[in-house]
C-alpha positions in Angstrom: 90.9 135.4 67.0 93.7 134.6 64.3 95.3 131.5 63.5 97.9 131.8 61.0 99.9 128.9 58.4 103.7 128.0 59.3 104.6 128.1 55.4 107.9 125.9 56.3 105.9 122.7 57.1 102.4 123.7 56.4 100.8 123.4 59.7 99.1 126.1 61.6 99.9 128.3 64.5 98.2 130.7 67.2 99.9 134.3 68.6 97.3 136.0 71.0 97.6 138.4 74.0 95.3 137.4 77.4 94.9 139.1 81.2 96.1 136.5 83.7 94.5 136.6 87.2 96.8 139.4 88.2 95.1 141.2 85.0 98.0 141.5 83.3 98.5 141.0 79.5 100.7 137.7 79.0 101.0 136.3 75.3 101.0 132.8 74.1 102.2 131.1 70.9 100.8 127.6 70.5 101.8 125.8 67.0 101.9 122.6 65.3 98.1 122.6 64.6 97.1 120.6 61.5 94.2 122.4 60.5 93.2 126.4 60.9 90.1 124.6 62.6 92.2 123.3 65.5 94.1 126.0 66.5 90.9 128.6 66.6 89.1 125.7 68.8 92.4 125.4 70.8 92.9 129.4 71.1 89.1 129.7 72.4 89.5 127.0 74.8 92.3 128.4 76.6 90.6 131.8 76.9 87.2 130.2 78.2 89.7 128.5 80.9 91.5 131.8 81.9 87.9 133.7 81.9 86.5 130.5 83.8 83.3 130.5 81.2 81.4 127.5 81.8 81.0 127.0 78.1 84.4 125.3 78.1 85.2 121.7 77.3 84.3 119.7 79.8 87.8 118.4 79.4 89.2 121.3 79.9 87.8 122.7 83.2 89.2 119.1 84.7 92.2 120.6 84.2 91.3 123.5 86.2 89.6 121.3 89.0 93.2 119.9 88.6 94.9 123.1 89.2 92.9 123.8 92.0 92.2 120.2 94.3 95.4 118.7 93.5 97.9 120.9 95.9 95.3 120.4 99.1 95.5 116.6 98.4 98.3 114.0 99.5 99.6 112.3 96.7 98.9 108.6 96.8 95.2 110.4 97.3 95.1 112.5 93.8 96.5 109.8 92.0 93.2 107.5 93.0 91.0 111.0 91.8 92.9 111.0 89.0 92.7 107.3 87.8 88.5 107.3 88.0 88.9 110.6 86.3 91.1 109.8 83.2 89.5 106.1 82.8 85.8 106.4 83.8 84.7 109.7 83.6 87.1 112.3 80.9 86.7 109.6 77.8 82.7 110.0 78.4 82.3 114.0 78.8 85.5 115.2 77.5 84.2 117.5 74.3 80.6 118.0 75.8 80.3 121.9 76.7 80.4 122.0 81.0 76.7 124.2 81.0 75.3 122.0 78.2 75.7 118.3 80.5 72.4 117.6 81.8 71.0 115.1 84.2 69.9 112.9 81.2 73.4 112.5 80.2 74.9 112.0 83.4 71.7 108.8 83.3 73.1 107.7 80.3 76.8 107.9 81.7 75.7 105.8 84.9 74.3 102.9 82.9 77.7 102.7 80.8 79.7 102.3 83.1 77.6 99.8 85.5 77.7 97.8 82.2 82.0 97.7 82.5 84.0 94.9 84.2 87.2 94.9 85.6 90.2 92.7 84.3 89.0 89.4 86.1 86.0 90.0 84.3 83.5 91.0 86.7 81.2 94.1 87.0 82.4 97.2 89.5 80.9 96.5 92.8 78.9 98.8 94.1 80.6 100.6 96.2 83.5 101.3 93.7 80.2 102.5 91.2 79.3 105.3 94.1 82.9 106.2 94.2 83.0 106.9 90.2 79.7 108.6 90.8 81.2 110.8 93.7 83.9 111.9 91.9 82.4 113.4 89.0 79.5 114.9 91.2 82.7 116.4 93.3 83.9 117.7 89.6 80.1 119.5 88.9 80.2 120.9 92.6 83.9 122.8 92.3 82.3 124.6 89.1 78.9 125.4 90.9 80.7 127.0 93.7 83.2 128.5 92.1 82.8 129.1 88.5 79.2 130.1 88.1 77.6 126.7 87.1 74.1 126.7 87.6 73.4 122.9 88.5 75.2 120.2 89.2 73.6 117.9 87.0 75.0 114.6 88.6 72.9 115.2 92.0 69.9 115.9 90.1 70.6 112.4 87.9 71.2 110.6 91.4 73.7 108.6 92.6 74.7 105.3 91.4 75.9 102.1 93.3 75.6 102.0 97.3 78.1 101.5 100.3 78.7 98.0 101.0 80.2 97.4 104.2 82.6 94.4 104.0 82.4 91.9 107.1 85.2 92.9 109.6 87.4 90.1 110.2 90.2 89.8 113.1 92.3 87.6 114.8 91.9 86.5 118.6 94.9 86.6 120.7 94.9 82.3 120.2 95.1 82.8 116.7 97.4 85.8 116.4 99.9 83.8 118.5 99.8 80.6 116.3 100.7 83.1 113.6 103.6 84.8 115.0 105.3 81.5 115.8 105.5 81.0 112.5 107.1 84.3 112.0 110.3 83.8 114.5 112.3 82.5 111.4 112.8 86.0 109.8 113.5 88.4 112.4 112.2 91.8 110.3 108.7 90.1 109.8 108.3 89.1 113.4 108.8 92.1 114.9 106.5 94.0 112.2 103.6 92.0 112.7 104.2 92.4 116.3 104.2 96.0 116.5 101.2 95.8 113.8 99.0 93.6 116.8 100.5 95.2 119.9 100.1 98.4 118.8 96.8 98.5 116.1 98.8 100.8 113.9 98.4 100.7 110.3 100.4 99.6 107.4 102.0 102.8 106.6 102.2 103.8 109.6 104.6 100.8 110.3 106.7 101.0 107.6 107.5 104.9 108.1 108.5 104.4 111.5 112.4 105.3 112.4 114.5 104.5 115.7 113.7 108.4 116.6 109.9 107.7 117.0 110.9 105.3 120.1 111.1 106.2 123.6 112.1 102.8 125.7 112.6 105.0 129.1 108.5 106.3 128.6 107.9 103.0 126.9 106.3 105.2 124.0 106.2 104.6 120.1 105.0 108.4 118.2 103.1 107.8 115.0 103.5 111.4 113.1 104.0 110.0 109.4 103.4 107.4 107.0 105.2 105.6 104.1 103.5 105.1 100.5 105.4 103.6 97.6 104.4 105.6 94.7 105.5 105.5 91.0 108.8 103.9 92.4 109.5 106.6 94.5 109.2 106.0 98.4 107.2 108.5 99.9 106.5 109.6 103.5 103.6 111.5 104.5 101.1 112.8 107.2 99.4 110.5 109.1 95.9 109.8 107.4 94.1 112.3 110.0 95.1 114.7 112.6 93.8 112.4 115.0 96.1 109.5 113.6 99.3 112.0 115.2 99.6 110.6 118.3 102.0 109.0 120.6 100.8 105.1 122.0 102.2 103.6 125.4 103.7 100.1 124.5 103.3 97.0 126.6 107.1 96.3 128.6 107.5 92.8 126.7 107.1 94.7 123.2 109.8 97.5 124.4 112.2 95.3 125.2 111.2 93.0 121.9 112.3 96.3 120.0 115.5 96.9 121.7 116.7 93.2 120.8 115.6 94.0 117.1 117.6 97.2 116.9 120.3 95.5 118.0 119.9 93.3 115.0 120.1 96.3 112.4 123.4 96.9 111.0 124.2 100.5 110.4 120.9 101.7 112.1 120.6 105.3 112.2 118.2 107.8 113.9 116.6 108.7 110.5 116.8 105.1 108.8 113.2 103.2 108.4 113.2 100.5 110.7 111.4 98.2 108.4 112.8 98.3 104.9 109.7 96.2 103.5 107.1 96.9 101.2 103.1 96.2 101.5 103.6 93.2 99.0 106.3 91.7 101.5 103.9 91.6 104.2 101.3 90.2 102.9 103.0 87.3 101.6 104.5 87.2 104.7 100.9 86.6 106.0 100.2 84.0 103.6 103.2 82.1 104.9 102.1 81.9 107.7 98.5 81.3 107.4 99.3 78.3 105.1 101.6 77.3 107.7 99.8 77.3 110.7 96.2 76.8 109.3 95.3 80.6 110.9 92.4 82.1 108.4 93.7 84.8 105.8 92.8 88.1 106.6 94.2 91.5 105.5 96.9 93.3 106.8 94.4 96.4 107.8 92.3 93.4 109.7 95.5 93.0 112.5 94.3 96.9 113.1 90.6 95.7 113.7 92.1 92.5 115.9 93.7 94.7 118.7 90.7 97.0 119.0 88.7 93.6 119.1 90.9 92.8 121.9 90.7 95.8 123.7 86.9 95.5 123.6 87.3 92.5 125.1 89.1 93.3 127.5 86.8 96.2 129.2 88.4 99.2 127.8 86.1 101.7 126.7 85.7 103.3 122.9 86.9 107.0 123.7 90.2 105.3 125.4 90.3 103.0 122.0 89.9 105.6 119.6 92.7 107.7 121.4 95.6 104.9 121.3 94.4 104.0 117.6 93.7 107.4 116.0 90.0 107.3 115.5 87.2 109.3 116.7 85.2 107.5 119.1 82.1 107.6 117.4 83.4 105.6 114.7 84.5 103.1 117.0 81.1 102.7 118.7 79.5 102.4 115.1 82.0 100.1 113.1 82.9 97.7 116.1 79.3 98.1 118.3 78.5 94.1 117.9 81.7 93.5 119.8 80.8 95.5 122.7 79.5 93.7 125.5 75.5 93.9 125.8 74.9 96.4 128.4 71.0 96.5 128.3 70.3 93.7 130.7 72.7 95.6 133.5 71.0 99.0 132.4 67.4 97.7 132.9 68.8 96.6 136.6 70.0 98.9 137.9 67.0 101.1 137.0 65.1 98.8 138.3 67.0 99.0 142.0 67.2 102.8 141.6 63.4 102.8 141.3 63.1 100.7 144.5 65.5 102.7 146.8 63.4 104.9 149.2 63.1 108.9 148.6 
């Protein structure tokens, strides 16, 4: 290892020659370093990162769990990963050797940052305090089975925080209705909170829909993408699971509620997004309304929770659910059981006449 002195401007330079991952020898010329000091340390950091040696930075082998996790991930997901990563984790470990971060530290690490508040002031709930924790665990695990790390010292330390599970709130039919009343005075916010009841599709899911994902002779809306508004760009997307691809029967009154909206659309094309609104727009489109009508605030995503609520209520059974909403059916027996209908009294019945029928 050489560094060597730009005598032009007095600052320092690096010229080496490495083996990529093909194994064949590249060169690199880094300069602008102010002291010899930094561009040796820089040199044998980016040689520890091509030869994956666990004695690197810890700063530096996020950028190869980067490299890595960043091209299997949607977009709007990294960018969360990233955030926790360059705010709550990175300023903490970032010139600690990877192999040299013990349990201790990741102890010490925890109690920091349960001792942070947000901008209004208050302390990280908990279950944003598991997600920091999670992440930087995920960080330990990529280099334990993959680049030779002996321990992931975050599971030893424990996890931080717990999974609170916010109370579900939802609409009844009663209440929906109120609402959309209020809605009839701007066409575009009618009809999306419409399909958003109707249908129990989510927010993206809404706003990337296009006249091409209707079918008014089957009656038939296909969800197959979803719209995110990132960095200013707009940005469509897979569905958030392979389950959520799937195509949902609309009720007749809502088909031909679509129809008279289309008609409404000037210039509407095939390809064009039906719905030319943000997230922000809708929910201060529910806020209108709620102050309006005296309906109870609730989040967009809780419309999604009121039609499955009113499927429940209506008899239908959680695998049928799941399939017109995207979900497994487990999950909707576990997140939405104390809707279901008691069954035990009918169970304990009906045993009890099967037991008395003769052999």
């Amino acid at each position: 290892m050489a560094a060597f002195k730009n005598k032009t401007n007095g600052t320092w330079f690096v010229q080496f020659r490495y083996k990529d991952w093909k194994g064949e020898k590249q060169q690199k010329f880094k300069r602008g370093f102010a002291t010899k000091r930094e561009a040796l340390e820089w040199e044998r950091e980016f040689l520890m990162q091509k030869q994956s040696d666990v004695n690197m930075t810890f700063e530096s082998f996020v950028k190869i769990y980067e490299n890595d996790i960043k091209p299997k991930l949607k977009l709007n997901t990294w960018l969360t990963k990233e955030s926790i990563i360059d705010k709550k984790i990175v300023p903490y470990f970032k010139n600690r050797k990877l192999s040299d971060i013990k349990p201790n530290d990741i102890i010490a690490w925890q109690n920091e940052i349960r001792n942070l508040k947000d901008i209004k002031g208050n302390k990280y709930s908990k279950t944003y305090l598991k997600t920091v924790h999670n992440q930087l665990s995920a960080i330990f695990n990529h280099a334990v089975k993959y680049y030779g790390l002996q321990i992931n010292p975050a599971a030893r330390a424990g996890n931080m925080g717990a999974e609170e599970r916010k109370e579900m709130q939802f609409w009844t039919k009663e209440e929906y209705k109120k609402f959309s009343y209020a809605m009839m005075d701007k066409p575009i916010s009618f009809y999306a909170f419409e399909m958003l009841y109707w249908c129990g599709i989510r927010e993206g899911e809404l706003l990337a829909l296009t006249v091409k994902d209707f079918d008014f002779k089957a009656e038939t809306v296909s969800i197959n993408k979803s719209y995110q508004r990132l960095k200013g760009e707009d940005i469509i997307t897979t569905p958030k699971t392979p389950k959520s691809n799937r195509i949902i029967k609309m009720p007749h009154f809502l088909c031909e509620e679509m129809q008279d909206y289309f008609k409404q659309i000037y210039g509407l094309d095939k390809e064009t997004r039906i719905f030319q609104i943000s997230k922000y727009y809708l929910a201060r489109e529910m806020e209108r309304g709620c102050k309006q009508t005296g309906v109870k605030r609730i989040r967009i995503h809780d419309i999604r929770h009121s039609h499955i609520s009113l499927l429940i209520d209506m008899g239908f059974t959680a695998l049928a659910i799941a399939d017109r909403v995207g979900h497994e059916s487990i999950d909707i027996t576990y997140r939405y059981a104390h809707l279901f209908p008691n069954r035990q009294t009918d169970m304990a019945n009906k045993l009890d006449m099967e037991n008395k029928k003769e052999v």
